[in-house]
N, C-alpha and C positions, 0 to 999 in steps of 0.2 A: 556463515549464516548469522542468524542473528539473536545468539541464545545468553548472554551476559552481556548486551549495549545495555546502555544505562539512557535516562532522558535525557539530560545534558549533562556539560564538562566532557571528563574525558571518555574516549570510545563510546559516543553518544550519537542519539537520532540530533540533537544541536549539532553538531562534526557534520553530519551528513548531509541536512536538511536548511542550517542554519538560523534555526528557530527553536524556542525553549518550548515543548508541546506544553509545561503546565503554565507555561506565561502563555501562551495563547489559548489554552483552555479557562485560566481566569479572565482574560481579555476576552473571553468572547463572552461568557457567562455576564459579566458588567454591562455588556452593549445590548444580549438578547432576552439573558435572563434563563440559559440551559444552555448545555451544550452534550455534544455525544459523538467520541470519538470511537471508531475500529481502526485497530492494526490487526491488517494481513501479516502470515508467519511471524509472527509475535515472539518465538521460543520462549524463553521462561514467564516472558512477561514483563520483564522487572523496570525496562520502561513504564511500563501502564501500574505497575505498583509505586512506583518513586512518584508518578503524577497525582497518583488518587490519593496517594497519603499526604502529599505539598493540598489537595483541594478539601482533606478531612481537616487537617489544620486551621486553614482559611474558613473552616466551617462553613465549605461552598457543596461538600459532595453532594448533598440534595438535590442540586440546579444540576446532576452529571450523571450522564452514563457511560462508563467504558468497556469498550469489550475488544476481548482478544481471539483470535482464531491460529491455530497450529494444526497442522498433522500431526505431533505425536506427541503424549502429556509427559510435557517435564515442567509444567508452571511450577513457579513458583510460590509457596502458601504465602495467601492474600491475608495482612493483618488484621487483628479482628475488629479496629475501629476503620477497618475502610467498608462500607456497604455500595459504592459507587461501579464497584469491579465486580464484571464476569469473566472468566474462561470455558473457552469450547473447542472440543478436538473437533476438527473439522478440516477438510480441501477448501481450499481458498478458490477453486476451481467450481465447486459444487454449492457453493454458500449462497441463501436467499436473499435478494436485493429489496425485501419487504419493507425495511427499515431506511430511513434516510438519515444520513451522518454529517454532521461538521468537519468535522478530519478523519479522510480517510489516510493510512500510512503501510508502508511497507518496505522496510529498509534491507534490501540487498536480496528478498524472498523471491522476487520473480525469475531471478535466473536460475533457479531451482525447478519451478513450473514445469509444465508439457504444454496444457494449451493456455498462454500467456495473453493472448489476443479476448481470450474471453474472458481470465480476471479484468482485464483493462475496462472492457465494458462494463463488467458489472459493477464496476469500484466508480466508474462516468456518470452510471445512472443513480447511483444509491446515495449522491452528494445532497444535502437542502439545497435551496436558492445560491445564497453565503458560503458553503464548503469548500474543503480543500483538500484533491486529494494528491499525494506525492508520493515519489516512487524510484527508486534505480530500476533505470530499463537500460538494456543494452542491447541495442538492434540488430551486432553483429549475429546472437543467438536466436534470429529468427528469420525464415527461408521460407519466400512465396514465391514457387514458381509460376513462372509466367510473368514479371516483372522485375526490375530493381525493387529491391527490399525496400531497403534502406530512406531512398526517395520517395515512396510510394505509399510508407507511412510518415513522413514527414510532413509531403504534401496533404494529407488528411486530418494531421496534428494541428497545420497550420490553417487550414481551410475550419476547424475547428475550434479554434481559439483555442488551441493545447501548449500548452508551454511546453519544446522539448532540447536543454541543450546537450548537444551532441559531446563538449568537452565534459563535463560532468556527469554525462549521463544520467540527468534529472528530469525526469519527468513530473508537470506540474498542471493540473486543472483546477479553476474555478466555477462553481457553479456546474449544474448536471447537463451531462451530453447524453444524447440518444444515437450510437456511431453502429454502422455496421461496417466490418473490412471488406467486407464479400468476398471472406474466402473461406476456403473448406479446410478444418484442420485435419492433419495425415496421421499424426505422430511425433514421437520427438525417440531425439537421444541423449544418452547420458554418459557419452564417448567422446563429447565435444574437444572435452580439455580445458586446461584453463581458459576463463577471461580477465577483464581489466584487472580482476580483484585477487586474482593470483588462484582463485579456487578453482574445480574442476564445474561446470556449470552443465545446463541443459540446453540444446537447441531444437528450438521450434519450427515442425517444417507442415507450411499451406499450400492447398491451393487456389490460386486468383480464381474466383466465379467470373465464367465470363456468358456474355447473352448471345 
């Protein structure tokens, strides 16, 4: 999971993602003048606290909003000069897309999920114009009958402008999508076993709507 990553250096969303989220949270802030990041399963946080507290420095957190979502509260206490940071227990699954974000993030959390097709969307739509939202997805943990998985989001990926490489397992969007899978979620299980990541994960099983 991802309950002590750190923002960058070691055992970091920079490791995973290859980006320092509070260097592109100050870069974006320079160019637009705000910025406002969500990370999905956040665990403690402490990403989102090593960021706020690099943007209280910079005497930028005014131009910022960060927020984090978990299922279960183990954040971490948010320093008393950072004002830029919220946390909220919450399904990543259930969460309202009211709000539009600049970076949306979720490092290793969706193999955890049950219905993974529907964080996807709502994390597509709730980008600004400029957003970026990134993600480990591994498609083996997800099972639509009545087609190749595998292909069948790919080709929707790509028909979509979704970045998705299969050797890394990264999932990447710019800018907001309006996607439906047309398929109907069943359920999942938590019997999978391990994936890439050595841990025991969820799999996701649809099925294809068909007319």
């Amino acid at each position: 999971m991802n309950r002590e990553r750190n923002a960058s250096g070691i055992n970091s969303y920079e490791q995973e993602f290859k980006f320092k989220p509070e260097v592109f949270l100050k870069t974006y802030i320079e160019k637009y003048g705000q910025v406002k990041w969500l990370d999905l399963c956040c665990g403690q946080g402490k990403a989102l606290i090593q960021a706020a507290t690099y943007l209280s420095e910079m005497n930028l957190q005014d131009h910022a909003i960060l927020k984090g979502f978990d299922l279960i509260d183990t954040f971490l206490n948010i320093p008393p000069a950072v004002k830029c940071l919220d946390f909220e227990v919450k399904s990543v699954v259930d969460w309202s897309s009211e709000d539009k974000y600049d970076l949306i993030t979720c490092v290793h959390g969706i193999h955890y999920v049950g219905d993974k097709l529907k964080v996807l969307q709502l994390a597509f739509d709730s980008l600004n114009p400029e957003g970026i939202f990134i993600a480990n997805l591994d498609l083996n943990n997800i099972e639509i009958s009545g087609c190749k998985t595998e292909n069948y989001l790919k080709t929707i990926f790509k028909n979509k402008g979704i970045e998705y490489n299969p050797r890394t397992r990264i999932l990447k969007c710019t800018g907001p999508r309006n996607i439906h899978f047309d398929v109907y979620y069943k359920g999942a299980s938590d019997e999978a076993g391990p994936n890439y990541t050595g841990q025991e994960a969820v799999t996701s099983f649809y099925d294809k709507i068909t007319d």
